[in-house]
C-alpha positions as CSV (number, residue, x, y, z in Angstrom):
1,X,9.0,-10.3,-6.3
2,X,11.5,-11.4,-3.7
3,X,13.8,-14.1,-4.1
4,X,14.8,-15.7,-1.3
5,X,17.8,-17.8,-1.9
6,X,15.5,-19.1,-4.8
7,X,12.5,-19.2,-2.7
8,X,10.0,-16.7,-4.8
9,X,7.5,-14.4,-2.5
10,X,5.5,-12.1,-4.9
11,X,3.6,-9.0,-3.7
12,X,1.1,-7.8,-6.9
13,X,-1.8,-6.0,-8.1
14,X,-4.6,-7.9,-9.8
15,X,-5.0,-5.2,-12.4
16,X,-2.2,-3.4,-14.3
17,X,-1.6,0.3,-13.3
18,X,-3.3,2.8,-15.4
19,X,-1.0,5.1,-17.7
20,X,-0.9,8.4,-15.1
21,X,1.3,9.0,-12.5
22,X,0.8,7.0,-9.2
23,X,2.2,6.7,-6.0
24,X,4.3,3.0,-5.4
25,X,4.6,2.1,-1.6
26,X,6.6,-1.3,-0.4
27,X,5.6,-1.0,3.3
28,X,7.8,-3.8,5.2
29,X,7.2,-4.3,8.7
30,X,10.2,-6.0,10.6
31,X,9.4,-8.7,13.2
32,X,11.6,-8.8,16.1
33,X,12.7,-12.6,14.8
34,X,13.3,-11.9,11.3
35,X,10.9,-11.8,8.2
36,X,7.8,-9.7,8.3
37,X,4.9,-8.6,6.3
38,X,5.2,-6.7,3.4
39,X,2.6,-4.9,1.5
40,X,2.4,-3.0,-2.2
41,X,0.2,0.1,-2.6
42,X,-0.9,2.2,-5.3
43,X,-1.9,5.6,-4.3
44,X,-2.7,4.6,-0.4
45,X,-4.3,1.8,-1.1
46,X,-3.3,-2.5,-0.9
47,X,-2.9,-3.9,-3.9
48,X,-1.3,-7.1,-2.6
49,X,1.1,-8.5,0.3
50,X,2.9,-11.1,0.9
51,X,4.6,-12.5,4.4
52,X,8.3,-13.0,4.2
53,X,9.9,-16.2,6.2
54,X,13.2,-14.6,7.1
55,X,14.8,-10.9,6.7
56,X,15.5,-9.3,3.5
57,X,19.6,-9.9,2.6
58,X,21.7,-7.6,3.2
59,X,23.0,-7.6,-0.5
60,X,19.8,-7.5,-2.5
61,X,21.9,-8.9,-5.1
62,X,24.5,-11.9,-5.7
63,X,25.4,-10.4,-8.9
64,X,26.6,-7.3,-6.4
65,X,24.6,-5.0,-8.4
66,X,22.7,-3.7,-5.2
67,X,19.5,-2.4,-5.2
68,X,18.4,-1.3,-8.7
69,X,15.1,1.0,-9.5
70,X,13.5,1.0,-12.8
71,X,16.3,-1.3,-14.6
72,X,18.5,-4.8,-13.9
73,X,21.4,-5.6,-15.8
74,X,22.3,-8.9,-13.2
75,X,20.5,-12.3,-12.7
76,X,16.6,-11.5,-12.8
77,X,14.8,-11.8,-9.6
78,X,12.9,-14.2,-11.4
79,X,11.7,-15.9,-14.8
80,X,9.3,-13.4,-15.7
81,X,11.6,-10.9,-17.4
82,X,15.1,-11.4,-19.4
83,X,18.0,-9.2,-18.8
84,X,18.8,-6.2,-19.0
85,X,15.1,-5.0,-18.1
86,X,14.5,-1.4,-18.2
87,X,11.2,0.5,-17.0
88,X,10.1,2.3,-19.9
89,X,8.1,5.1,-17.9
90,X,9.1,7.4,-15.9
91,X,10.5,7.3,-12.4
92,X,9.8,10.7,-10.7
93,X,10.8,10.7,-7.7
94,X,12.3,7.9,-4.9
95,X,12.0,8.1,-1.0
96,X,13.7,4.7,1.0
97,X,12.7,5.5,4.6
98,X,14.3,2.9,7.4
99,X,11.9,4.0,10.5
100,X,14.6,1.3,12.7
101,X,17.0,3.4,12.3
102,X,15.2,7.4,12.7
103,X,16.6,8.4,16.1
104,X,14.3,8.1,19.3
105,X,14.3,10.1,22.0
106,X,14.7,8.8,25.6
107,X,11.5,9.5,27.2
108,X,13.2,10.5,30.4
109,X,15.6,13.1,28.3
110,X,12.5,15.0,26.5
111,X,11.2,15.1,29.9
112,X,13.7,16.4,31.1
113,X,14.3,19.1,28.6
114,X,11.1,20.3,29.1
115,X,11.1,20.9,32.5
116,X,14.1,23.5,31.9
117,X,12.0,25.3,30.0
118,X,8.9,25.7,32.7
């Protein structure tokens, strides 16, 4: 779930996960005027998705909490859980990658570079 200012855009799986270890993926996918598509997957596969309006904030929280994984101790994203929540299970691992920001290479420079070496 997403709260947008108080505007609630929920991403879910019809069925609860079953009690082994999965793989969670949040895929967002920028557009160039704000908002996007985001998707939820378990193990490779859509669960759910959802299209957001407008960009993520840049503060995830008002509380100034930030970005919290597997616990929130601020004002819940929304109604469905009281504070503090905390995920019971276990969190083994977290990757955040930002493909906007990964460096690209000028096409004309990796040309370049590899004519040098010919």
């Amino acid at each position: 779930t997403f709260n947008l200012f108080g505007d609630l855009h929920r991403a879910s799986a019809s069925d609860p996960l079953t009690p082994v270890t999965h793989r969670i993926t949040v895929d967002y996918r920028r557009h160039d005027s704000g908002g996007g598509p985001l998707t939820l997957l378990v193990d490779g596969v859509e669960v759910g998705s959802v299209v957001l309006p407008i960009d993520l904030p840049f503060r995830w929280q008002i509380g100034g909490t930030g970005l919290r994984i597997g616990s929130d101790h601020g004002f819940p994203v929304s109604d469905d859980y009281a504070v503090p929540a905390t995920f019971d299970g276990t969190i083994h691992e977290v990757t955040i990658e930002i493909p906007a920001f990964a460096p690209r290479p000028d096409p004309a420079t990796t040309v370049g570079q590899a004519l040098q070496r010919e």
